[in-house]
C-alpha positions, 0 to 999 in steps of 0.5 A, a space after each residue: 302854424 303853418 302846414 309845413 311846420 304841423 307835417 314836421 310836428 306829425 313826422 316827428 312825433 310819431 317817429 319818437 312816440 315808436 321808438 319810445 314804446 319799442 324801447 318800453 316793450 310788449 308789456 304795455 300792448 300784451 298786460 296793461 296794469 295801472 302804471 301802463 294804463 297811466 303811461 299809455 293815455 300820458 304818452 298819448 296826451 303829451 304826443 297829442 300836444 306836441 302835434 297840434 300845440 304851437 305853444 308848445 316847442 318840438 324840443 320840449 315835447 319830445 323832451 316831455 316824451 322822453 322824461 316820461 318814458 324814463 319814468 316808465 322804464 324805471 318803475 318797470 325795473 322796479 316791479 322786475 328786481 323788487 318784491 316790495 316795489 313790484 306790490 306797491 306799483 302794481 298791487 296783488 293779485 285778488 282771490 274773488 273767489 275762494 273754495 267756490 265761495 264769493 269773497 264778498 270782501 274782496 269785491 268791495 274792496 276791489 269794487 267789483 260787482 256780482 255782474 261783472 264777475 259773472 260777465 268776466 266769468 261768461 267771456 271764459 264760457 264759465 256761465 255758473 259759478 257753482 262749477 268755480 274753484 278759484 277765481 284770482 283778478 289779476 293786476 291786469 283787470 283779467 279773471 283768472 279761473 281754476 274749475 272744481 275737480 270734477 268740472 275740469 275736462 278730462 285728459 288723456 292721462 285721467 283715461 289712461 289713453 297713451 300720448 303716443 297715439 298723437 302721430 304729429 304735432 299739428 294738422 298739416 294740408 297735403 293737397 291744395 287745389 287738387 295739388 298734392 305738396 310734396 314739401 309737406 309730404 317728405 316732412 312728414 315722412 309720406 309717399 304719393 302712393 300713401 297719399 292715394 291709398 288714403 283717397 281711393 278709401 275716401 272715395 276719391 279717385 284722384 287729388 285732383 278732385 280734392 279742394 283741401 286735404 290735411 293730415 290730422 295728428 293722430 295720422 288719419 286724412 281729411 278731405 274736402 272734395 271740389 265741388 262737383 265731386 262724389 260727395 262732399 267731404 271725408 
C-alpha cells in the first residue's frame, strides 16, 4: 500500500466514520447500552480495517460501515416505538436494592458483586448502604439511588424557607480585574453607586483594588481583593 493510497484510506474513513456517529446521535457518547457498546468497537473494527487492510477495498469498507450503521439505526427505532422490542435490545432496569434490602438475587443474576455496588455507591458519595432506599442499575451499567426519607437532604420548602429569597437565577461577576461590567450590571437591573455602596461595606474603597467580584443569588456581593489590598477577600 503506498503512502498516498493509506492518506486516502485515513481521509476517507474518518470522514464517513463522522458522518455516520453524527447521523446515530448523542445516545452512543451520553447512554451506552449493550447495542451501542456492541455498535461502538464494530464501527471502530471495520474503520480500523478499511484504514490499514489493502485487502480489503475502500468501497467495501464503507459499505461494511454503512450497513452497520443502518443496523444500529434500525435497532434504535425499535427501542423508541416498541415496548416489547425496547426490553429484548436493551433489557430492564434492575432494583439491587429494595426497602434498604440488597436483592441478592438480583445481583447474581446481573453478576454484580457486593463491592462494586458498594464502589458504584461510593462514586455517588453514598459510603453506607444503611442510608439507601432504592437502588436501580440501569441499562446503561449506571446506579441509580433514592436515599431513606430521613438521609435526603432537606430543602427549603421542608423548612418552610420562601423560594423568594433567591434574588437571581445564577452568580454573576460584576468586576473583572478591577473593571467593573456594566453589561452584567444593566442585566441585573444595578447602578455603580450600589456597586460602591457594596465595596465601602467590604472594605474596598474603590473596584480597582477588587480582583473578582460576583453577585451571589440571594443579591449579597462577593469580592476577592487583589493582592495587596486591605484584606484578602469578603
Amino acid at each position: 500500500m503506498g503512502i498516498s493510497e493509506l492518506l486516502l484510506r485515513i481521509t476517507i474513513g474518518f470522514v464517513v466514520l463522522f458522518v455516520l456517529t453524527r447521523i446515530m446521535g448523542r445516545k452512543e457518547i451520553s447512554q451506552m447500552t449493550f447495542v451501542n457498546f456492541v455498535s461502538a468497537i464494530s464501527i471502530g473494527s471495520i474503520t480500523a480495517n478499511l484504514v490499514v487492510n489493502q485487502n480489503l477495498s475502500i468501497l467495501n469498507g464503507v459499505i461494511a460501515l454503512t450497513g452497520w450503521t443502518v443496523f444500529t439505526l434500525v435497532l434504535a427505532f425499535v427501542e423508541i416505538f416498541s415496548i416489547k422490542g425496547r426490553k429484548v435490545v436493551s433489557g430492564d432496569p434492575v432494583i439491587v436494592i429494595k426497602d434498604g434490602k440488597i436483592a441478592e438475587k438480583a445481583l447474581r443474576i446481573h453478576r454484580l458483586d457486593l463491592d462494586t455496588l458498594t464502589s458504584m455507591l461510593r462514586q455517588k458519595n453514598i459510603f453506607s448502604i444503611s442510608v439507601v432506599d432504592y437502588a436501580i442499575f440501569e441499562t446503561n451499567g449506571r446506579l441509580t439511588v433514592l436515599l431513606k426519607e430521613n438521609k435526603q437532604p432537606v430543602t427549603k420548602s421542608d423548612m418552610n424557607i420562601s423560594s423568594e429569597s433567591k434574588v437571581y437565577p445564577i452568580p454573576t461577576e460584576i468586576i473583572v480585574d478591577g473593571k467593573v461590567l456594566p453589561d452584567s450590571l444593566e442585566k441585573l437591573d444595578l447602578d455603580i453607586d450600589w456597586v460602591n455602596s457594596e465595596l465601602k461595606q467590604h472594605g474596598a474603597d474603590s473596584a480597582a483594588e477588587v480582583f473578582f467580584g460576583q453577585v451571589q443569588t440571594d443579591g449579597s456581593l462577593f469580592i476577592d481583593k487583589k493582592e495587596g489590598s486591605r484584606g484578602t477577600s469578603s
